[in-house]
N, C-alpha and C positions, 0 to 999 in steps of 0.2 A: 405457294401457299398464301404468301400474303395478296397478290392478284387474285384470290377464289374470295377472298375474306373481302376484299374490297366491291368484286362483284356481286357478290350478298349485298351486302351491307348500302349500295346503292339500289337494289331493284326492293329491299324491302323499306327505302326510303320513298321510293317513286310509287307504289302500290298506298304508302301510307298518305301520303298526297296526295293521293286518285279517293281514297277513303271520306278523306277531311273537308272534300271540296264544298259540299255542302246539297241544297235541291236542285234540283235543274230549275234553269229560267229557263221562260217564255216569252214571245213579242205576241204583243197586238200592233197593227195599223190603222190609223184611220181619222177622221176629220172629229172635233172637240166639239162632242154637242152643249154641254155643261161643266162648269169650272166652279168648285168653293174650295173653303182652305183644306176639307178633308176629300175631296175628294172628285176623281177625273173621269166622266163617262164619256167614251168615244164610240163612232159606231163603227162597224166592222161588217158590213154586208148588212144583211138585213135586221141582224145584231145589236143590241146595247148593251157594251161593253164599261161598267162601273168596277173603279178601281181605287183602292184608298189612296192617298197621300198624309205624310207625315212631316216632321222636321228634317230625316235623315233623306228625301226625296230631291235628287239631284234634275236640277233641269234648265237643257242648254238651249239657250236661244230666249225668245218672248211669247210666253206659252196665254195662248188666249180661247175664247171659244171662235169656233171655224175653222184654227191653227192646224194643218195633218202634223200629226205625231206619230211616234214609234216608242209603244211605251215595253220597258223589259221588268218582268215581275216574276215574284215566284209565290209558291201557294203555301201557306200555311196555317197551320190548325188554332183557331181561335178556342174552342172547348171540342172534347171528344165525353160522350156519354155511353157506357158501357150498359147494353140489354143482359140480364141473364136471360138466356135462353135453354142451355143445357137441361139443366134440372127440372124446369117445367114441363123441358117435351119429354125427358123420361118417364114422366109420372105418368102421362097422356098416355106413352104405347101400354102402358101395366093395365 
């Protein structure tokens, strides 16, 4: 009994950690075309790849423009703006 209790008690620990982890990150690659204190645009193929930087912005090595980097970021929502849309298109089919 107490081995069923333990195996619970473990898998709804590890599920809860898979929950918690947080957004996925992502890399970009590629050579530093511009560099200020907020912010790092690299390119990436034919691409211009701009990316904030902050105080919390860890970075290893002597980061400069021309320097190839490997930047890891993850995306998140600055404002979200809500359309009603429902109620307007119901009136439209009447």
């Amino acid at each position: 009994m107490k081995r069923i209790i333990f195996v619970i008690a473990i898998l709804l620990l590890s599920v809860s950690i898979a929950f918690a982890a947080g957004p996925n990150t992502y890399q970009v690659t590629g050579p530093v075309l511009e560099l200020t204190k907020d912010k790092i645009v690299v390119q990436k193929g034919k691409d211009k790849w701009e990316i904030a930087l902050d105080a919390g912005t860890k970075v290893k090595g002597e980061l400069k423009v021309g320097a190839k980097v490997t930047i890891e970021y993850t995306m998140k929502a600055a404002t979200i703006e809500v359309k009603e849309t429902g109620k307007k298109a119901d009136k439209k089919k009447k």
